[in-house]
C-alpha positions in Angstrom: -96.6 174.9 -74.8 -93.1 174.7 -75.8 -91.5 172.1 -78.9 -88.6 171.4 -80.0 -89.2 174.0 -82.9 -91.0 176.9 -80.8 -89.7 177.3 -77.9 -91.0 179.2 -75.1 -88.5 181.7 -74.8 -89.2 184.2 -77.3 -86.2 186.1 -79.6 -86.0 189.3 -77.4 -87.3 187.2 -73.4 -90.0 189.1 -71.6 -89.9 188.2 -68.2 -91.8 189.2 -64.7 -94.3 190.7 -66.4 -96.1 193.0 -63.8 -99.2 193.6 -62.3 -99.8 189.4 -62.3 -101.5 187.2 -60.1 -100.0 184.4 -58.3 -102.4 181.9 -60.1 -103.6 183.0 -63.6 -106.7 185.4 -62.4 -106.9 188.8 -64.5 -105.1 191.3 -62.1 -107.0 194.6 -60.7 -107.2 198.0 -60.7 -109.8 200.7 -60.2 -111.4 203.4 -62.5 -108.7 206.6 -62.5 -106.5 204.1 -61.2 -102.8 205.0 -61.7 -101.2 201.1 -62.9 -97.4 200.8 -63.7 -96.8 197.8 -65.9 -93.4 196.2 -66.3 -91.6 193.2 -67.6 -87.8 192.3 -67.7 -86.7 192.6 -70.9 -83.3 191.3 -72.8 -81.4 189.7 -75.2 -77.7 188.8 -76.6 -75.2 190.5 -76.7 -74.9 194.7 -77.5 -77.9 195.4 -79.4 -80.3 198.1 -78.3 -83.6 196.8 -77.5 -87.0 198.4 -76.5 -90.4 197.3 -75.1 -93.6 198.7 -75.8 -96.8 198.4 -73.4 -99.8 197.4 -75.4 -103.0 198.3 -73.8 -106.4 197.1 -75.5 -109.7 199.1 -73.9 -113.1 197.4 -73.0 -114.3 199.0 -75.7 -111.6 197.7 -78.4 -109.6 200.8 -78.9 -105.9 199.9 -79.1 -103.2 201.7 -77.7 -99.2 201.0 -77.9 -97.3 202.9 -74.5 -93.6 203.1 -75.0 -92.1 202.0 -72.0 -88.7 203.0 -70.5 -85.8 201.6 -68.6 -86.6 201.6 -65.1 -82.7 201.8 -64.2 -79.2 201.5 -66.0 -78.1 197.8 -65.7 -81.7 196.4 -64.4 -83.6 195.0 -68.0 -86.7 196.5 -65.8 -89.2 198.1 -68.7 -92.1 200.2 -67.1 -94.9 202.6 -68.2 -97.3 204.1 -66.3 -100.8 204.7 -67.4 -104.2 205.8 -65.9 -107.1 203.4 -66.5 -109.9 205.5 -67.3 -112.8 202.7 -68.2 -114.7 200.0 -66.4 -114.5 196.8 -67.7 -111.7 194.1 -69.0 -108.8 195.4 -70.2 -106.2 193.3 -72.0 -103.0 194.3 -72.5 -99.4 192.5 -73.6 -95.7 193.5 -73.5 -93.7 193.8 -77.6 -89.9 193.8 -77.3 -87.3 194.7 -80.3 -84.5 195.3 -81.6 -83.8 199.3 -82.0 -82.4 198.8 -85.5 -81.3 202.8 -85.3 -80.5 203.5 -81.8 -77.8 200.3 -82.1 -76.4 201.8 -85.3 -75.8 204.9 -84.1 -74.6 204.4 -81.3 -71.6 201.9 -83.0 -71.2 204.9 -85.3 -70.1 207.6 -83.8 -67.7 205.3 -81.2 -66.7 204.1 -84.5 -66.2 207.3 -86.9 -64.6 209.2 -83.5 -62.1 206.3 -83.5 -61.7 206.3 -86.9 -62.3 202.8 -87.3 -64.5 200.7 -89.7 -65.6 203.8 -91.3 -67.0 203.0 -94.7 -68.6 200.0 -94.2 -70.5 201.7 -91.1 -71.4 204.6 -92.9 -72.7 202.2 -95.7 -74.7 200.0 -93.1 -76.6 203.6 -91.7 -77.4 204.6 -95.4 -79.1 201.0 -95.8 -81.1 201.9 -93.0 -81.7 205.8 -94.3 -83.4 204.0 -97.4 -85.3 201.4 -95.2 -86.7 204.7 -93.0 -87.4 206.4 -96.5 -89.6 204.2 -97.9 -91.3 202.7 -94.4 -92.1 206.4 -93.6 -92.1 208.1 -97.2 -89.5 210.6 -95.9 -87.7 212.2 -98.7 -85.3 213.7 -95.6 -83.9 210.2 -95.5 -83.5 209.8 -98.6 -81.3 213.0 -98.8 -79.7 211.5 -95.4 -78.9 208.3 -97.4 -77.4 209.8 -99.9 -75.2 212.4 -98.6 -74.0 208.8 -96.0 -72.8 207.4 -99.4 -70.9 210.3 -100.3 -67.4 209.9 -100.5 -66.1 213.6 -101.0 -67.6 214.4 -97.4 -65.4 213.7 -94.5 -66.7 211.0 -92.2 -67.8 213.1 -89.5 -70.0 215.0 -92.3 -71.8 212.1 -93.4 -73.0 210.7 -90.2 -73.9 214.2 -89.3 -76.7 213.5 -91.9 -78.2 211.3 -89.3 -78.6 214.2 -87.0 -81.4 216.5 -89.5 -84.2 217.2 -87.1 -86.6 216.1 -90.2 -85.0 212.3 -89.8 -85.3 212.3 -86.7 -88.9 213.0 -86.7 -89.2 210.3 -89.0 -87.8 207.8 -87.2 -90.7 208.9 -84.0 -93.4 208.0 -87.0 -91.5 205.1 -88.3 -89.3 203.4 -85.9 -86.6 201.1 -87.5 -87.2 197.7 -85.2 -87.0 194.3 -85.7 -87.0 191.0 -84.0 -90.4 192.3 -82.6 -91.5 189.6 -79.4 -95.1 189.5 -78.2 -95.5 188.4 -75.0 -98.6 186.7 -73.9 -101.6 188.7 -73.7 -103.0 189.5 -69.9 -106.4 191.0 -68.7 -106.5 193.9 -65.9 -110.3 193.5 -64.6 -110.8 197.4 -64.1 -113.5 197.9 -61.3 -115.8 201.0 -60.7 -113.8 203.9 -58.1 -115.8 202.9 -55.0 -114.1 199.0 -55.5 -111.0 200.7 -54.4 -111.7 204.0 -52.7 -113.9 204.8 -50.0 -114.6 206.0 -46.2 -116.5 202.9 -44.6 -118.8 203.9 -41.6 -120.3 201.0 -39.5 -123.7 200.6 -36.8 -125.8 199.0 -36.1 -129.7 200.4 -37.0 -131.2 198.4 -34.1 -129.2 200.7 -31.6 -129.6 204.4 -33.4 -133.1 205.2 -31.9 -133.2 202.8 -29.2 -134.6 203.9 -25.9 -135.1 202.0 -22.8 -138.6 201.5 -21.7 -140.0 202.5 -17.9 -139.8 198.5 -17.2 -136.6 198.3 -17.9 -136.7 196.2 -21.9 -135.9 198.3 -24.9 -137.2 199.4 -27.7 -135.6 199.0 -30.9 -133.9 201.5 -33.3 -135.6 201.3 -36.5 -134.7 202.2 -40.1 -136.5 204.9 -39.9 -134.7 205.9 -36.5 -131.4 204.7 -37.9 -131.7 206.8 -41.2 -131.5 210.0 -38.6 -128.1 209.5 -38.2 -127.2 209.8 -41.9 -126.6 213.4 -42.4 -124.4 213.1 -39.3 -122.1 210.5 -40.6 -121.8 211.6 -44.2 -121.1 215.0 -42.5 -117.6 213.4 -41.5 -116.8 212.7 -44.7 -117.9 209.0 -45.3 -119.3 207.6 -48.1 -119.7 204.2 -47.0 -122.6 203.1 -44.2 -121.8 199.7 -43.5 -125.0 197.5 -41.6 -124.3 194.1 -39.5 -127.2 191.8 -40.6 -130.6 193.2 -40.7 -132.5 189.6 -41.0 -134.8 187.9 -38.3 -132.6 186.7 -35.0 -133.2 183.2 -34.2 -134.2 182.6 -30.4 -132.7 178.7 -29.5 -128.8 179.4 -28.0 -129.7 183.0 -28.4 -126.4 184.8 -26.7 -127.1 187.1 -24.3 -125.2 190.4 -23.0 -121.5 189.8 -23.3 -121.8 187.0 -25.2 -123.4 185.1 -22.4 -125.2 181.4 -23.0 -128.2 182.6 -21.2 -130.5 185.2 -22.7 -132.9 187.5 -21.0 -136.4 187.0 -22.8 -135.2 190.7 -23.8 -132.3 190.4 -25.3 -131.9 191.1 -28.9 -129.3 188.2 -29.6 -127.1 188.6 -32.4 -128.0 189.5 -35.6 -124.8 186.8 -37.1 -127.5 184.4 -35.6 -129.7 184.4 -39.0 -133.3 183.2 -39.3 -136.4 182.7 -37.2 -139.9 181.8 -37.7 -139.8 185.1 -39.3 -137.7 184.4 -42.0 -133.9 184.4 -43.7 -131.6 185.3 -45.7 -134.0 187.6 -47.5 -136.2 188.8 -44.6 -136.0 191.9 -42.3 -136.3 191.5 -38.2 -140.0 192.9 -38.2 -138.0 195.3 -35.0 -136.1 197.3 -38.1 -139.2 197.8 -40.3 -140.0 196.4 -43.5 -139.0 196.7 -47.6 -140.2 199.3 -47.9 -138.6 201.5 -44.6 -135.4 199.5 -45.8 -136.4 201.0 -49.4 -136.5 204.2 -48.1 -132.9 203.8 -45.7 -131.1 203.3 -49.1 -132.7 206.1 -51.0 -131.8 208.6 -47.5 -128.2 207.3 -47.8 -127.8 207.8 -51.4 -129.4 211.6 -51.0 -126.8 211.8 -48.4 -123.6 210.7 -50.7 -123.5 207.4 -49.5 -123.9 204.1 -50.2 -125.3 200.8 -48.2 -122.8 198.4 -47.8 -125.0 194.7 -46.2 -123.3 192.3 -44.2 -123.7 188.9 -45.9 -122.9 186.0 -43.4 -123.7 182.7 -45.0 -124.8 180.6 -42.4 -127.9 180.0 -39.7 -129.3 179.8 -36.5 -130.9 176.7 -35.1 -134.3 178.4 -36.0 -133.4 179.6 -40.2 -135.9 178.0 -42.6 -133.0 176.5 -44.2 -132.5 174.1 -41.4 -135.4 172.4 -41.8 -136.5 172.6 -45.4 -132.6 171.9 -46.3 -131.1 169.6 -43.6 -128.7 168.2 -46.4 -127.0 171.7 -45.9 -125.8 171.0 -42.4 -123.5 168.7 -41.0 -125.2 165.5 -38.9 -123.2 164.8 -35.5 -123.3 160.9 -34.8 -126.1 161.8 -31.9 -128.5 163.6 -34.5 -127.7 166.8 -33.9 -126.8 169.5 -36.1 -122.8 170.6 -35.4 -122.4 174.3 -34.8 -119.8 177.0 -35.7 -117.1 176.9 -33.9 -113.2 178.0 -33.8 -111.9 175.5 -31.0 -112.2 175.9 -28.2 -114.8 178.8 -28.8 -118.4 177.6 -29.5 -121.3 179.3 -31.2 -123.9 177.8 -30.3 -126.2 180.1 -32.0 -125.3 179.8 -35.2 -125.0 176.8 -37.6 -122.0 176.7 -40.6 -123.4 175.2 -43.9 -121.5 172.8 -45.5 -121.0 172.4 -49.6 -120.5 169.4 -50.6 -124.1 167.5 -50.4 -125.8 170.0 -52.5 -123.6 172.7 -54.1 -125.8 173.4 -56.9 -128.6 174.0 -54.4 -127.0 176.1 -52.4 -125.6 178.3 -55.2 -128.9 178.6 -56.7 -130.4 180.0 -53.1 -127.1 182.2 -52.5 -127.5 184.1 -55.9 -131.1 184.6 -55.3 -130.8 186.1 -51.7 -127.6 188.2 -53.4 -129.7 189.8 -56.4 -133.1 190.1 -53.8 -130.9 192.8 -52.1 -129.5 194.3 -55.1 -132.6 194.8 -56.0 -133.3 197.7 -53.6 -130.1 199.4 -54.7 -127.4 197.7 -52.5 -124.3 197.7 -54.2 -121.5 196.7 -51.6 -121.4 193.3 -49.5 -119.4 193.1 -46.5 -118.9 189.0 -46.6 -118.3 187.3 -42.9 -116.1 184.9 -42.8 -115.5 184.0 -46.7 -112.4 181.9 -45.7 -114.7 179.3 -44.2 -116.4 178.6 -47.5 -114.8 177.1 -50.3 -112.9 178.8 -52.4 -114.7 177.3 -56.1 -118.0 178.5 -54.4 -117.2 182.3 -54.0 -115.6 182.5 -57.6 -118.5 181.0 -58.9 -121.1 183.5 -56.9 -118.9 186.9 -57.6 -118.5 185.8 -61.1 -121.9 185.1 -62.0 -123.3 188.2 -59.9 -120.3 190.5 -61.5 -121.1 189.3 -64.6 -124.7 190.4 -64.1 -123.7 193.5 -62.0 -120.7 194.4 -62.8 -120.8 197.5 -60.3 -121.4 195.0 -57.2 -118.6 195.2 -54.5 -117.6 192.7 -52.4 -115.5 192.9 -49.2 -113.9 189.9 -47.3 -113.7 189.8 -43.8 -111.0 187.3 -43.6 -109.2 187.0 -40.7 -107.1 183.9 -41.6 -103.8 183.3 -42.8 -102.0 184.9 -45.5 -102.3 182.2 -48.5 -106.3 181.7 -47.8 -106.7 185.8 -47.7 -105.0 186.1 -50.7 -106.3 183.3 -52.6 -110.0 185.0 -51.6 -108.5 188.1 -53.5 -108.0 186.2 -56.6 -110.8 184.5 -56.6 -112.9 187.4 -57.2 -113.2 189.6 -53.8 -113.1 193.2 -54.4 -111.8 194.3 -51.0 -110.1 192.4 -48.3 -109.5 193.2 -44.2 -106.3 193.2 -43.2 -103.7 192.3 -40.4 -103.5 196.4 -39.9 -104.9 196.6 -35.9 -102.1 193.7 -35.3 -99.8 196.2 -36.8 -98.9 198.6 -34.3 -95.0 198.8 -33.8 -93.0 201.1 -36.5 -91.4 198.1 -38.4 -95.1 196.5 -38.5 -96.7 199.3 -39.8 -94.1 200.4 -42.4 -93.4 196.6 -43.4 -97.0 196.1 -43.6 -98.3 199.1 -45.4 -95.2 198.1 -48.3 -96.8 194.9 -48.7 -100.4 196.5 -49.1 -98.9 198.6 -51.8 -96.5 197.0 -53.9 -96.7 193.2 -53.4 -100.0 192.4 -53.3 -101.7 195.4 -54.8 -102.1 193.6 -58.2 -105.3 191.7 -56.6 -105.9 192.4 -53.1 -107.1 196.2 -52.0 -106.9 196.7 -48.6 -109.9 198.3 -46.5 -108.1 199.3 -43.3 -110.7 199.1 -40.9 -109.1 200.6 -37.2 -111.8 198.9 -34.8 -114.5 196.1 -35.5 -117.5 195.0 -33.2 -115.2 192.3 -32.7 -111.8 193.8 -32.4 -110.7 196.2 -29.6 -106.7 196.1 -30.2 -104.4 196.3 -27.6 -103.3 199.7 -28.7 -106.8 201.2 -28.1 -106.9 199.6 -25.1 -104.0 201.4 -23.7 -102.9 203.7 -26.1 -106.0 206.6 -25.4 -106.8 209.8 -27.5 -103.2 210.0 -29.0 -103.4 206.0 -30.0 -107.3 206.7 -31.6 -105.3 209.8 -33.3 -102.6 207.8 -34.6 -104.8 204.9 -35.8 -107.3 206.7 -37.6 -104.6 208.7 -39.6 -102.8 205.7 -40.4 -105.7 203.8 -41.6 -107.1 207.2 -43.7 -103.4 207.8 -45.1 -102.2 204.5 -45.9 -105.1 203.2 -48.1 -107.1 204.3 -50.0 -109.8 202.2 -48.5 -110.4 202.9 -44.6 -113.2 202.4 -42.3 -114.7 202.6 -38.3 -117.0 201.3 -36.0 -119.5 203.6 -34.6 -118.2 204.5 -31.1 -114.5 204.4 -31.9 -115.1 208.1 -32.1 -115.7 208.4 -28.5 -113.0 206.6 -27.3 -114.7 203.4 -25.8 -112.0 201.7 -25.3 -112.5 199.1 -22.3 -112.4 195.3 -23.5 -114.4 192.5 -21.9 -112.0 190.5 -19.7 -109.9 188.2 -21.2 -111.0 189.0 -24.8 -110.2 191.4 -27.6 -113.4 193.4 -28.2 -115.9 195.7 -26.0 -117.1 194.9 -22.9 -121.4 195.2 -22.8 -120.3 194.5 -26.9 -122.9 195.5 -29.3 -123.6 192.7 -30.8 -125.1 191.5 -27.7 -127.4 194.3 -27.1 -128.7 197.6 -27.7 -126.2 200.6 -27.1 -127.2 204.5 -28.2 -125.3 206.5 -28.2 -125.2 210.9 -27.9 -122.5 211.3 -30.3 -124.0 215.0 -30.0 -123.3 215.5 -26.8 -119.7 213.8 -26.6 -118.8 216.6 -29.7 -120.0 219.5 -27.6 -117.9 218.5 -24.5 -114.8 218.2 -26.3 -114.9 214.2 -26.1 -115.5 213.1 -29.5 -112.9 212.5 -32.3 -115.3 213.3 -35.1 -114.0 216.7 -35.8 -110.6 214.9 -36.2 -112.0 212.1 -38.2 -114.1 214.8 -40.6 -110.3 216.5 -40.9 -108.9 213.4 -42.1 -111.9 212.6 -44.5 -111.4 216.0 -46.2 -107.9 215.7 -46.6 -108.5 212.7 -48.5 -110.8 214.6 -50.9 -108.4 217.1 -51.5 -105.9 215.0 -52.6 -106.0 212.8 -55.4 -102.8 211.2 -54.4 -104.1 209.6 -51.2 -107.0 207.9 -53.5 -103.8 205.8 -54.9 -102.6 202.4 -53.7 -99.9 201.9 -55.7 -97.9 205.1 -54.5 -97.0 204.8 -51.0 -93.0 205.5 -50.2 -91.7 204.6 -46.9 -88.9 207.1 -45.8 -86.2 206.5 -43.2 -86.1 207.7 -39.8 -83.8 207.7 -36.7 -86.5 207.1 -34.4 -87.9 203.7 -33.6 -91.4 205.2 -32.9 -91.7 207.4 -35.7 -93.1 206.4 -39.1 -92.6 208.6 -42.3 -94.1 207.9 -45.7 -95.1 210.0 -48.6 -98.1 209.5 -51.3 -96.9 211.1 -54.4 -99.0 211.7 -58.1 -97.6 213.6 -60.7 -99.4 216.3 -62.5 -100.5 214.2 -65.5 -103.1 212.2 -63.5 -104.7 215.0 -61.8 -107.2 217.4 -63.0 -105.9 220.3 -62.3 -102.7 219.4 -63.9 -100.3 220.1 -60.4 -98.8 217.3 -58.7 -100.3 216.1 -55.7 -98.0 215.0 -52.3 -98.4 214.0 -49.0 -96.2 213.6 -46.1 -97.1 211.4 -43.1 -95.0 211.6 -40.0 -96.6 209.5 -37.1 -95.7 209.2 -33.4 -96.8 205.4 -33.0 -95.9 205.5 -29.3 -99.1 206.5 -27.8 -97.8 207.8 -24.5 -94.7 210.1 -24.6 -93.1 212.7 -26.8 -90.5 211.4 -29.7 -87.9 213.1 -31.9 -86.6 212.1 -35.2 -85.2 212.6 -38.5 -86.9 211.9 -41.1 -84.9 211.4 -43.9 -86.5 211.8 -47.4 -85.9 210.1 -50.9 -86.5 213.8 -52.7 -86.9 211.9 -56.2 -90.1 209.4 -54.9 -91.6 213.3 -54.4 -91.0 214.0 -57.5 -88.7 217.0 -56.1 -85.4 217.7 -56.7 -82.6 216.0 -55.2 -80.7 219.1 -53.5 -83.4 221.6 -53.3 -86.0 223.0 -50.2 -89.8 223.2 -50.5 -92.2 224.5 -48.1 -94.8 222.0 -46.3 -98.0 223.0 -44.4 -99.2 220.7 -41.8 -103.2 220.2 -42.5 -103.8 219.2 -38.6 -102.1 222.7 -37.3 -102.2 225.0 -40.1 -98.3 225.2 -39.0 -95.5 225.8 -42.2 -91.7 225.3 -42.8 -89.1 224.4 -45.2 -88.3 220.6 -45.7 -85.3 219.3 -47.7 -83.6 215.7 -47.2 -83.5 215.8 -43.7 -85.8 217.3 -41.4 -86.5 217.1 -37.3 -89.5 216.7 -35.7 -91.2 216.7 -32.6 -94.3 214.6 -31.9 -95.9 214.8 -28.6 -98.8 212.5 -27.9 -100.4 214.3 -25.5 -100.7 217.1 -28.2 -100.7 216.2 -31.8 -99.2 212.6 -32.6 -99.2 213.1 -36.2 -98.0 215.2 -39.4 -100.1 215.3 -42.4 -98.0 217.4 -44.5 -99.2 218.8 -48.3 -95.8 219.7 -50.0 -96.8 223.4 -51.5 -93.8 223.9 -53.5 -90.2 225.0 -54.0 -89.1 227.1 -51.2 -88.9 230.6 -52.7 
């Protein structure tokens, strides 16, 4: 707090300091996360000044970053670091006064100029005997000496400044002063899978489900579901993603495309949590039990991939919350019990708690339901809805469950508007959803995935899902193979987060009238599927999807958030950005870059060029390199502007690895 006599302005301002949150919460990253921190740094006058990035680890160790000037004219300071450490990080920004670098430059204007030679001279051998006794460098002491000698021509003196052993000295022992602290900020540094991963979603109840000689089904089980494991982790995802798994109440049940009337048959769906068989911490008795659940897990971790659990906070008519918690409902004026709904859509099915009678209560139940399932070894939670919860309540839950688990991941499907998503972010969320199947035109998609990257990347990590149980876009409506093509490398490319809905990779693609998602929609009822059969006829996306997955493993760089460049092009269908990592945050030392061209018109051929910022590849500005395209095996030479044909109705997209200078 500033007073008259300490103001909050410091000697040397830091300003903007960067990654920051809009309201105080520690900003984000993830482990082998590549973070550029920066500040706006100044001060009166001519002085040289410097920042240094100060970075303290979870484990205490200290470490000072010297950062740069982002840009003659700009005050922008930035360094670059890779955080290599779960936990909390803190770090602050120090500015100063460059003591040296202000004399010297004056000095040799001054001596070339022949002006106010002696006393500048003079000043730099004051400075030659500070350096000599900070750093115990008898160099500068010779320097300071031979400065204040008289029978050596000006020119000679100051070229005492230049001996290599001072100037080592002065890398030791920096001459600064005025030294500024900024105040001190915390980067909350997650485990990898918080920011990178290949989500996978189905439903168990449907893989293994076979319909009966009188017509009813029989349900998928986890033991029928776990079959399809090897498959989906053979395509290169490391995420299997399960709608609810608890007991399906039966009042208001929906039936087959989201009917009011179900069929004694009709599985219901699973949002609609709770029966006589239990809640929030039971299994539908159709899927198995704890321990075939137990054993699901163990299969997908054998397999390389981890259970992510839908969490939906809130009940059918039938949960055992309604009645041995009725304070946990809203009361209508007739007696009854109000029920979800988005106006003028009704769920009657499914009953929204509400938090304000009995917070503590429900807190209490929440964290015991969330640490039940952590307790067989789940370790993501795909949250529906969070934005219809209060916002104290979820960074009360995460907190205390992070603080227990720090591993745990949390992804919010928020589908709201952009203050409420964010704010969700903050508040704790790991992951969010995103506005990217809105975002289909080239100004959407390049304006959008800019804002995923650099605005909000601080806090919010987007998981670029490309189809939902409840979303069937427009595009994939209309926009067949070539739109599935162009969505799926979009999604893959542009985050490092992605994810699907089992069945996108067979094209299903017809919407119930009037709506935005399937028709005969899975939530509703049982749908196997041969994905088997689809891949041997040539029907099935999977070997494109499996391509995109392993082109994300091969390349560090599209495991980054932060690094996405969009690039111009002359072509209002076609897209162009680059994912770029230098060679000091990759193992193998080389730098790492991508090249995305996209053909976002779904139904014709397009030709551009794409003009590229060289330097944002790390390449130089006037020079050729070769490219290979990973979805044709095709090669050529790139510079700064290159043409390109796209034709849907062949391949809609580049995915370009940049193999070097053309030789």
């Amino acid at each position: 707090m500033a007073t008259a006599d300490r103001p909050v302005i410091g000697r040397i301002p830091i300003t903007a300091i960067e990654p920051s949150t809009p309201n105080g919460f520690p900003s984000k990253a993830f482990d082998s996360e590549v973070v550029t921190f920066a500040a706006t740094v100044f001060r009166e006058g001519h002085g040289v000044i410097g920042a240094d990035l100060v970075l303290e680890r979870p484990d205490g160790a200290v470490r000072a970053v010297p950062m740069a000037l982002v840009g003659e004219g700009t005050d922008r300071y930035a360094a670059t670091v890779q955080v290599d450490s779960v936990g909390l990080w803190t770090w602050h920004v120090e500015s100063y006064a460059d003591d040296w670098a202000t004399w010297i430059h004056a000095a040799r204007l001054k001596i070339a100029a022949g002006v106010d030679t002696e006393a500048t001279l003079l000043d730099g051998a004051v400075l030659l005997d500070r350096l000599a006794d900070e750093a115990e460098s008898t160099a500068a002491a010779d320097a300071a000496a031979a400065m204040r000698d008289t029978e050596r021509s000006p020119a000679a003196r100051l070229a005492a400044a230049d001996d290599p052993r001072v100037t080592a000295a002065l890398v030791d022992a920096p001459l600064t002063s005025l030294r500024t602290t900024s105040a001190t900020q915390e980067l909350d540094v997650e485990r990898t899978r918080a920011g990178v991963g290949a989500w996978y979603e189905f439903f168990p109840r449907s893989e293994g489900a076979r319909r009966q000689a009188d017509g009813t089904w029989r349900s998928g089980t986890f033991r029928t579901a776990a079959r399809r494991l090897p498959g989906v982790a053979r395509m290169g995802f490391d995420v299997i993603y399960l709608p609810p798994i608890h007991p399906i109440g039966v009042t208001a049940r929906k039936g087959p495309n989201n009917t009011l009337h179900a069929g004694p048959a009709d599985p219901g769906s699973p949002w609609a949590i709770g029966s006589a068989d239990g809640g929030h911490d039971a299994i539908h008795p159709d899927l198995g039990n704890e321990e075939d659940f137990r054993s699901f897990v163990e299969t997908a971790k054998n397999t390389g991939m981890e259970v992510a659990l839908d969490f939906a906070l809130q009940c059918s008519p039938d949960h055992p919350w309604v009645t041995e918690h009725p304070d946990w409902f809203t009361q209508r004026a007739d007696g009854s019990i109000a029920t979800a709904e988005n106006p003028p859509k009704r769920y009657q099915d499914i009953y929204p708690i509400q938090f304000d009678t009995d917070p503590e209560g429900i807190v209490t139940e929440v964290l015991r339901v969330l640490r039940h399932w952590i307790s067989f070894g789940v370790g993501i939670f795909r949250v529906d809805n969070p934005h219809t919860k209060p916002l104290w309540f979820w960074e009360r839950v995460i907190r205390e469950i992070r603080t227990e688990n720090p591993e745990i991941v949390f992804l919010a499907e928020a589908f709201t508007r952009p203050p409420m998503m964010r704010a969700l972010a903050e508040a704790g969320f790991t992951q969010s959803y995103t506005y990217f199947t809105w975002r289909n035109t080239k100004e959407e998609i390049e304006s959008y995935l800019d804002e995923l990257a650099h605005e909000t990347s601080a806090y919010l990590r987007p998981n670029l899902f490309v189809n939902t149980p409840d979303i069937l876009s427009e595009y994939l409506q209309f926009g067949g193979r070539a739109g599935y093509k162009v969505r799926a490398a979009l999604a893959a490319t542009g985050a490092a987060t992605w994810g699907m809905y089992a069945g996108y990779e067979l094209f299903e693609d017809v919407a119930r009238p009037g709506s935005e998602e399937n028709i005969d929609n899975e939530k509703y009822e049982y749908k196997p599927r041969d994905f088997g059969a689809a891949e041997a006829a040539g029907a099935s996306l999977a070997p494109y999807v499996t391509m995109l997955n392993r082109f994300r493993s091969a390349h560090p760089a599209l495991r980054q958030l932060r690094n996405l460049h969009v690039h111009h092009t002359d072509n209002d269908a076609i897209v162009a950005y680059s994912k770029h990592l230098p060679g000091t945050y990759t193992r193998s030392g080389r730098s790492d870059t991508v090249i995305v061209v996209a053909n976002v018109d779904p139904h014709s051929a397009r030709e551009a060029t794409v003009f590229l910022d060289l330097a944002a590849l790390g390449l130089p500005t006037d020079g050729l390199f070769d490219v290979r395209d990973v979805v044709t095996g095709a090669r050529w030479t790139w510079g700064a502007a290159n043409y390109v044909r796209l034709d849907a109705f062949q391949e809609p997209v580049h995915l370009l690895v940049v193999e070097g200078p053309h030789r």
